[in-house]
N, C-alpha and C positions, 0 to 999 in steps of 0.2 A: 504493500500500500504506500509506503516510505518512497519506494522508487518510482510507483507509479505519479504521484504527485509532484515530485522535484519533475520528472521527463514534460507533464503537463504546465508546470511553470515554464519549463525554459523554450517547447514549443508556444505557449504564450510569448513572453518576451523575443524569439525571434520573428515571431507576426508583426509585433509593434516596431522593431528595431529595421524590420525590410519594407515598412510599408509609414511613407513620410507624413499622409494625414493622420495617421494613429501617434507619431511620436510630439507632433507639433499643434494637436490638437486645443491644448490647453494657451492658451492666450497669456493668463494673468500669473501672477507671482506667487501664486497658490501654489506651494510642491508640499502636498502630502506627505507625512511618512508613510502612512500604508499605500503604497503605489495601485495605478490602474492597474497593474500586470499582476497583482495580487487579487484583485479584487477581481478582475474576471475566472484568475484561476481559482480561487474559492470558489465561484457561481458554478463553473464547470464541474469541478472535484465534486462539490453537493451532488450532481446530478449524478457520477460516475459511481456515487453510494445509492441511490433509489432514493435521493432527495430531493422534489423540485417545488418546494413553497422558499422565498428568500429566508422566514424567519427559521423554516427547520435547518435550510444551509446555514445560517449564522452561527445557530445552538451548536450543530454539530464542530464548527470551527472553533467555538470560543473552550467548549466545554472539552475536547480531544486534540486541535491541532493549536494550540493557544502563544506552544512554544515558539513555532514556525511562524508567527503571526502577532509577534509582540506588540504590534502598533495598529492590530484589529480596533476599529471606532464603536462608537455604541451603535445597535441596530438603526436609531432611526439616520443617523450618518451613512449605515452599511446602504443601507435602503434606496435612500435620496440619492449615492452618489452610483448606485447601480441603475437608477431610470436615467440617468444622464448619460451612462454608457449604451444606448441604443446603439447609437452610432459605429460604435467600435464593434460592436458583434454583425452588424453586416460588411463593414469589412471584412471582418473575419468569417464572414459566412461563404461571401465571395471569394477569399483566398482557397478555402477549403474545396470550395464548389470545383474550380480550376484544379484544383490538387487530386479529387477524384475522379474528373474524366481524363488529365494527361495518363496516357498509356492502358487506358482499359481494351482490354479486345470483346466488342458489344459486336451487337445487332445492327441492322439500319432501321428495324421498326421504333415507332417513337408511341409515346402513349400520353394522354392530355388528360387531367382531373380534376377536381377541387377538394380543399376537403376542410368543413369548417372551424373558427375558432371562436369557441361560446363565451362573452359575457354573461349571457344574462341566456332564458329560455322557456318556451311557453308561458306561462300568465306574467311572468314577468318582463318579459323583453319589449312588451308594450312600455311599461314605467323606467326603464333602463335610461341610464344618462350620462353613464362614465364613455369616455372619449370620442364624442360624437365627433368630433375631427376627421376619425379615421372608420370607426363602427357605425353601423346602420342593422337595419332589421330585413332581416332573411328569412328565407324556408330552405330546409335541409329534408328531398324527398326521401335518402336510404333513411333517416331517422326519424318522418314525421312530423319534424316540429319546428315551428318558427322559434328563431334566435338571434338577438341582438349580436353585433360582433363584425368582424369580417371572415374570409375566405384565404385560404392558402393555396393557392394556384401552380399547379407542376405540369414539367414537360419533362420527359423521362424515357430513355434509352431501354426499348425491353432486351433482355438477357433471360437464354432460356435456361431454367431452373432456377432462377437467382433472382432476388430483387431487383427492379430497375434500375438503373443509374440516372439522378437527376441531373438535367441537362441547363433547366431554367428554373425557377420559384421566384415568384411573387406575392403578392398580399393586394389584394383588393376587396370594400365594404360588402359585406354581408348580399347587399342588394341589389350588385351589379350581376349581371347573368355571364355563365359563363365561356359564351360565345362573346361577347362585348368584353369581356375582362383578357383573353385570347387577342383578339383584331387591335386593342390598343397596346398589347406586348410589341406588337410589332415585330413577330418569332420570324425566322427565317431558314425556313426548311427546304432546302433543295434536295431533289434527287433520293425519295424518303416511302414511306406510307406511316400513317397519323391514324390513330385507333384513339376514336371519342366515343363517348355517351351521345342520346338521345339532342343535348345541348348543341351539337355542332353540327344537326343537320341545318345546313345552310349554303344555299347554291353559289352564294357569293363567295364565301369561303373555299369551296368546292373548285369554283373556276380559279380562283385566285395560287393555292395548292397547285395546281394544274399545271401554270404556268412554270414554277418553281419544278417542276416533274416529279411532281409529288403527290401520292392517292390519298383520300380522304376515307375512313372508313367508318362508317356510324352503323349501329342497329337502322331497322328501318322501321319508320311510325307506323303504327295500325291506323287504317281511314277511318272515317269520321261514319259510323253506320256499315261499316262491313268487317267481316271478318281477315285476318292478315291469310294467305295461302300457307304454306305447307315449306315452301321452297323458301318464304318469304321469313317465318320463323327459324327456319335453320342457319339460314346468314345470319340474322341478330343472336342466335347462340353461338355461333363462329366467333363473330367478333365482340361477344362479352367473355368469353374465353379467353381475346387475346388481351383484352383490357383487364381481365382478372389481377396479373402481378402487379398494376398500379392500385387495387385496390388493396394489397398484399401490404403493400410499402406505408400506406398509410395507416394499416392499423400498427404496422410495428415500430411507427412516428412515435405516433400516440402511446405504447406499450412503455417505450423508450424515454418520452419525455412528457407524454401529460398536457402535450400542447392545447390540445380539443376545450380543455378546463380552465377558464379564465374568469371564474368568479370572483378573482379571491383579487383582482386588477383594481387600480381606484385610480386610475388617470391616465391620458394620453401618453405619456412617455412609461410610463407602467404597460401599457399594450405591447408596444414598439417594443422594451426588452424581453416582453414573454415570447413577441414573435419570433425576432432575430433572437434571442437569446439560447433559446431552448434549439431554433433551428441550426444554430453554431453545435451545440452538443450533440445532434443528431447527424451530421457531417463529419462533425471530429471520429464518432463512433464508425462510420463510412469508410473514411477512411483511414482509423489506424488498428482499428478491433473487429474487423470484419475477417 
């Protein structure tokens, strides 16, 4: 455990040390003694024990690693100064992201999802008002239920027997669809095939794809008053089959870091590091524990 946590500091500090927005980040005259580079490697270390609320990672630092952390602040410092680090864990989310597709031997198929992230949920996401900035109010059909929040949005490299390799991730409000959340990524898939949900049937998308030489593959909708044919059910089991392992990836998101659960959030930059934050530890895991 000793070893594992010194190797996670110092892959922290060379993140910040190679990467000039992370080291120059800090403007003012303010130099901490417990440094950034501590403070993300505690948030991380938390999670790498099956800890991901900030106060049970704090307890566990103060009351066990306290040695290592002579100049740990009190929670509501730990706290404060960990929404402020949003920023830092999409870089770092981004260096990782690059760090897991150089050198993988994938697929050319690609697979396209959402998968949500709940403030608040049924009777309550009507009355919800933590970071309306960025959350807004959704329905989530595998689950049934309208939710405050937003969406995690992937593009993903299938691999057969293996989980996907993400290619893109994004975040966008609860309420945007995910066809419209897709067309403003502005993805650029040449020479591919693209395996979606029910969401991406969309001719525009379709011809657009096309151009790039690249197939669109959707289930196909039952009409409105008829029943779907025989040959017409067998394609949309085809290609929820192949869409299967991105559904695969996201429960072991969630298994992994708890991301789905964000009750516990009480402000815009509170959001911001459950998103990037948790998604920094679910990449680290990618790629150095897979």
């Amino acid at each position: 455990m000793e070893n594992q946590l010194i190797q996670l500091y110092l892959l922290v500090c060379q993140i910040y040390d190679n990467q000039s927005s992370l080291k120059y980040q800090r403007l003012s005259n303010f130099k901490p003694r417990f440094t950034d580079q501590e403070l993300v490697t505690v948030y991380l270390f938390g999670h790498l024990n099956g800890l991901y609320q900030k106060k049970a990672i704090y307890r566990l630092t103060r009351n066990y690693w306290a040695a290592w952390f002579p100049a740990l602040p009190s929670y509501q410092a730990f706290s404060n100064r960990l929404n402020n680090l949003e920023s830092s864990f999409q870089i770092i989310s981004q260096k990782l992201l690059k760090a897991l597709a150089a050198g993988q031997t994938i697929e050319v198929d690609h697979l396209v999802d959402s998968f949500p992230v709940m403030l608040a949920k049924a009777g309550f996401a009507r009355r919800a008002r933590v970071a309306r900035e960025f959350a807004a109010i959704g329905y989530c059909a595998a689950k049934r239920v309208h939710f405050h929040g937003v969406r995690l949005h992937l593009l993903a490299t299938r691999r057969a027997g293996r989980l996907p390799v993400p290619s893109e991730i994004w975040f966008r409000a609860a309420n945007v669809h995910d066809l419209t959340a897709f067309k403003e990524q502005k993805v650029c898939l040449p020479n591919t095939a693209l395996f979606g949900d029910k969401a991406f049937c969309d001719a525009a998308l379709k011809k657009q794809l096309q151009e790039q030489n690249t197939r669109l593959l959707v289930p196909i909708k039952k009409p409105k008053g008829k029943e779907q044919t025989a040959s017409d059910k067998n394609y949309s089991r085809l290609v929820s089959k192949f869409r299967q392992p991105i559904e695969s990836f996201f429960k072991w998101l969630n298994d992994k870091t708890q991301i789905q659960n964000a009750s516990s959030v009480r402000s815009a930059n509170g959001l911001l590091l459950h998103c990037f934050g948790k998604l920094s530890f679910a990449l680290l895991l990618l790629v150095f524990y897979s």
